[in-house]
C-alpha positions as CSV (number, residue, x, y, z in Angstrom):
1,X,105.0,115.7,92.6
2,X,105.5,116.2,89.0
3,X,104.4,118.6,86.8
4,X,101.4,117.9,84.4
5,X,102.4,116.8,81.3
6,X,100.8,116.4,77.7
7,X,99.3,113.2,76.6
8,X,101.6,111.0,75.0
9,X,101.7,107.8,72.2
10,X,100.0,105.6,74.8
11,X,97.4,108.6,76.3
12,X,98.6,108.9,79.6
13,X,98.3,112.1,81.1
14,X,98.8,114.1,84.6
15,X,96.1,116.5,85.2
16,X,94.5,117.7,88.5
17,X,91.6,119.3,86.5
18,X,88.0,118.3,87.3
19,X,88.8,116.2,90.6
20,X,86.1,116.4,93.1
21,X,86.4,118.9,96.1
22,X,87.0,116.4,98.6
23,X,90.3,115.2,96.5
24,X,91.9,119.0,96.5
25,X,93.6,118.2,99.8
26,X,95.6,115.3,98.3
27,X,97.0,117.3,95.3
28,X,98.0,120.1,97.7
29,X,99.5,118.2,100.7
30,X,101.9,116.1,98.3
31,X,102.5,119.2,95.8
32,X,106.3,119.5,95.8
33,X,106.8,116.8,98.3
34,X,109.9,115.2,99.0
35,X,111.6,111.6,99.3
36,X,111.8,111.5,103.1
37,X,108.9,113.1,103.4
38,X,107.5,109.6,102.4
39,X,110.2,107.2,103.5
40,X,113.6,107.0,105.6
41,X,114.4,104.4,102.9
42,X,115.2,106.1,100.0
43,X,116.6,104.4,96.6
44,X,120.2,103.9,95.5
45,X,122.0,105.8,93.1
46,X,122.0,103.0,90.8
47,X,120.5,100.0,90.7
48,X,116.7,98.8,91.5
49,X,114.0,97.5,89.8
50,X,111.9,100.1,88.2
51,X,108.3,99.4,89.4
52,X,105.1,101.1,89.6
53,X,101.5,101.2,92.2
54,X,98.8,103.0,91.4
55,X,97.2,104.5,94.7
56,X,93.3,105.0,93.1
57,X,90.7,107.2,95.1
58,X,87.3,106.4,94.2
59,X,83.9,107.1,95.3
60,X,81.9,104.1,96.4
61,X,78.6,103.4,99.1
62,X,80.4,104.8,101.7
63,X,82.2,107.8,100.4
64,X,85.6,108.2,99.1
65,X,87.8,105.2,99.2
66,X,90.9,103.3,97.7
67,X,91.6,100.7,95.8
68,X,93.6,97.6,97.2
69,X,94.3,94.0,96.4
70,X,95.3,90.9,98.4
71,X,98.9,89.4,96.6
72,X,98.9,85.4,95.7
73,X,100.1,83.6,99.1
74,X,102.2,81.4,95.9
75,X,104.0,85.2,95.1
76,X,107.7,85.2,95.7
77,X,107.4,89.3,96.6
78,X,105.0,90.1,99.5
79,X,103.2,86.9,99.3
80,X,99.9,87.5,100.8
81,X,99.8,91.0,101.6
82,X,97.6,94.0,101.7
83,X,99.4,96.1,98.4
84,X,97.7,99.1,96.0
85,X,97.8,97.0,92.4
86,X,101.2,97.5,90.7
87,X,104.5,95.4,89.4
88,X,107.6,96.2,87.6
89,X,108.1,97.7,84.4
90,X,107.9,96.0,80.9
91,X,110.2,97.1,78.4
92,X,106.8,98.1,76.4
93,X,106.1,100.4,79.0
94,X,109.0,102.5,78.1
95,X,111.4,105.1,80.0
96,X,111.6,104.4,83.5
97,X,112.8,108.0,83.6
98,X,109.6,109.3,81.6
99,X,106.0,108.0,81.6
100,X,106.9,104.5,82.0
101,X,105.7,104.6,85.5
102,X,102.8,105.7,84.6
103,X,102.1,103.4,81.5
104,X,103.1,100.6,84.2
105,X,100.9,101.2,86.9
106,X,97.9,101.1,84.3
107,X,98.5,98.2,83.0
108,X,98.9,96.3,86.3
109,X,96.1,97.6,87.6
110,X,93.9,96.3,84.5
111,X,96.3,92.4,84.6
112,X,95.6,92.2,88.7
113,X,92.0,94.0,89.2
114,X,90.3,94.0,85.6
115,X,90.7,97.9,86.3
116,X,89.6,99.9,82.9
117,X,92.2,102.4,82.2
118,X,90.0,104.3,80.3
119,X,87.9,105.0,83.4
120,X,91.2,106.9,85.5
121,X,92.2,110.3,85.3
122,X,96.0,110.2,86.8
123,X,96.6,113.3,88.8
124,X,99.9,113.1,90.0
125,X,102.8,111.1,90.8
126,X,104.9,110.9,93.7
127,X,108.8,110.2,94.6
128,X,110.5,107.0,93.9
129,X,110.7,104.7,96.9
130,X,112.4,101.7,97.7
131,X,111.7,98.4,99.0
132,X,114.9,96.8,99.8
133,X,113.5,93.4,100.7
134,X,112.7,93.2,96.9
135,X,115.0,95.5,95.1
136,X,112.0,97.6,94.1
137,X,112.1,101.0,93.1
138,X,108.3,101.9,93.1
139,X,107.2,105.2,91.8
140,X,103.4,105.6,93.5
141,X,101.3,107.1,90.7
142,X,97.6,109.3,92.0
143,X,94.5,108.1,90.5
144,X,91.3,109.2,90.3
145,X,88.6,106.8,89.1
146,X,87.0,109.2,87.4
147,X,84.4,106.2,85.5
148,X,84.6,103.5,88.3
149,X,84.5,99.9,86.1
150,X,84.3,96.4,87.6
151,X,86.8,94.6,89.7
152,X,87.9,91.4,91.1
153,X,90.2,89.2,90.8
154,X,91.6,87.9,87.4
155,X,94.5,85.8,87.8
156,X,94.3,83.9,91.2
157,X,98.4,83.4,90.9
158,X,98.8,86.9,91.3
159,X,95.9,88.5,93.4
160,X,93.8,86.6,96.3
161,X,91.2,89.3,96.5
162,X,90.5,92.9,95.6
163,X,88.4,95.1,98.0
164,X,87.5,99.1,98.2
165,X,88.5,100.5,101.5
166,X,86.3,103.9,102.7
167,X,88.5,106.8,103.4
168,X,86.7,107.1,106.4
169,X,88.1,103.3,108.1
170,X,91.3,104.0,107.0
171,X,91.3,107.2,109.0
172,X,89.4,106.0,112.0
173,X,91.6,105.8,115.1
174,X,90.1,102.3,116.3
175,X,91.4,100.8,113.0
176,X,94.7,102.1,113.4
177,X,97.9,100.5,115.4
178,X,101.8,100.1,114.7
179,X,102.8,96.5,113.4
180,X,105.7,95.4,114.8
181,X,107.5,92.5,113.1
182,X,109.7,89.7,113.7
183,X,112.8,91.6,112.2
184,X,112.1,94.4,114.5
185,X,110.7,96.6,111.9
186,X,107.9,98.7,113.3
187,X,105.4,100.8,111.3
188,X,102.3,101.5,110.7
189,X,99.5,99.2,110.2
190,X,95.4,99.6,108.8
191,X,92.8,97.0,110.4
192,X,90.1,97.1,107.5
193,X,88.1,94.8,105.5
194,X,89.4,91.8,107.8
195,X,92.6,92.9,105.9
196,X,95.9,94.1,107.7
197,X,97.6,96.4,106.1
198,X,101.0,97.2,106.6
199,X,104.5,97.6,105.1
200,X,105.0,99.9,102.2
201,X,101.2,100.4,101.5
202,X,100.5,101.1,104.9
203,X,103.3,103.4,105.1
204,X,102.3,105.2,101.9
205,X,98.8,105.9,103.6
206,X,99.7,107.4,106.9
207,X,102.2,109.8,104.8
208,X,99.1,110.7,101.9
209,X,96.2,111.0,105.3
210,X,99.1,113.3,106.8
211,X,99.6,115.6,104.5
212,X,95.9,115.9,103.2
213,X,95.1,117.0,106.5
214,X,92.8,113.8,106.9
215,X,94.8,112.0,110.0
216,X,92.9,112.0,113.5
217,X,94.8,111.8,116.4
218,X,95.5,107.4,116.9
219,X,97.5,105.7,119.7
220,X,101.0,104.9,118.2
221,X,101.6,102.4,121.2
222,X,98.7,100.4,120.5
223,X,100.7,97.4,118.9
224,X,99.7,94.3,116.2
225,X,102.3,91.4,115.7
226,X,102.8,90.0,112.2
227,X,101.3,86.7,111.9
């Protein structure tokens, strides 16, 4: 994870002060973490389009949750999929290499969700991934939505739905299975909402319930096809 760094031009800044108790075991399972702790599929020397998701714990009804979005079935990339909110980087968001990530997940949040900014204290940020299928180089950025606002959907050609998922599902064993796809990918996959999740969001959330300490014991041979 990065360190904290100051506020900049556009007022982003990483700090871990303030969260909520039950958010400590986040910040110190992914402190320091690296690359293939997250993924076997790491990025490429050169090359990649910079992007940026903004995994966002909140506190709803039911207790600690995170926020998630249904992609456009008409989307070229992940058409119809489960993803936290996110997209590539515009040049306005600046230096890939700096806070651009950060600047970028923001911003899609508040295009795909209606998300205010204002209302989410980023606490950290965690290693580049990549998603080969698109060329994506994602940088996952930690939210905490410190002044929850209202969300839903705001432009139907990007986002289908966007829906709060309790902590508590995501970690309970009956909503948990491996997908297996036609390629012959396997990984794991998050019955909730009368969503399934899978993919690189899915994979992102058994590595963060890992590390937190949060994971309960779940039968990795229970499979889900794709489709």
């Amino acid at each position: 994870m990065t360190q904290a760094r100051g506020a900049d031009a556009a007022g982003v800044e990483v700090s871990a002060d303030g969260l909520p108790g039950w958010l400590r075991p986040v910040v110190d399972g992914v402190r320091g973490m690296r690359p293939e702790q997250l993924s076997r599929v790491l990025p490429p020397a050169e090359g990649g389009r910079p992007s940026a998701v903004l995994i966002l714990f909140g506190e709803g009804d039911q207790g600690p949750d995170l926020l998630l979005m249904e992609r456009s079935a008409a989307l070229r990339s992940h058409a119809g999929q489960p993803s936290f909110p996110g997209g590539a980087l515009d040049p306005e968001d600046g230096d890939p290499d700096g806070d651009g990530p950060l600047r970028a997940a923001l911003r899609e949040a508040e295009e795909e969700t209606g998300l205010d900014p204002a209302g989410v204290q980023v606490f950290g940020v965690l290693p580049r991934l990549y998603i080969p299928v698109s060329g994506f180089v994602v940088t996952p950025v930690l939210g905490w939505w410190r002044s929850p606002s209202p969300v839903g959907v705001v432009d139907p050609a990007e986002t289908a739905r966007v829906f709060r998922v309790p902590v508590t599902d995501l970690t309970d064993p009956a909503n948990r299975a491996m997908l297996v796809h036609p390629s012959g990918f396997r990984g794991p996959a998050f019955l909730v909402e009368d969503a399934l999740v899978w993919g690189f969001t899915a994979g992102v959330i058994d590595k963060i319930l890992h590390y937190a300490g949060w994971e309960r014991p779940w039968d990795e041979d229970r499979t889900v096809p794709l489709g």
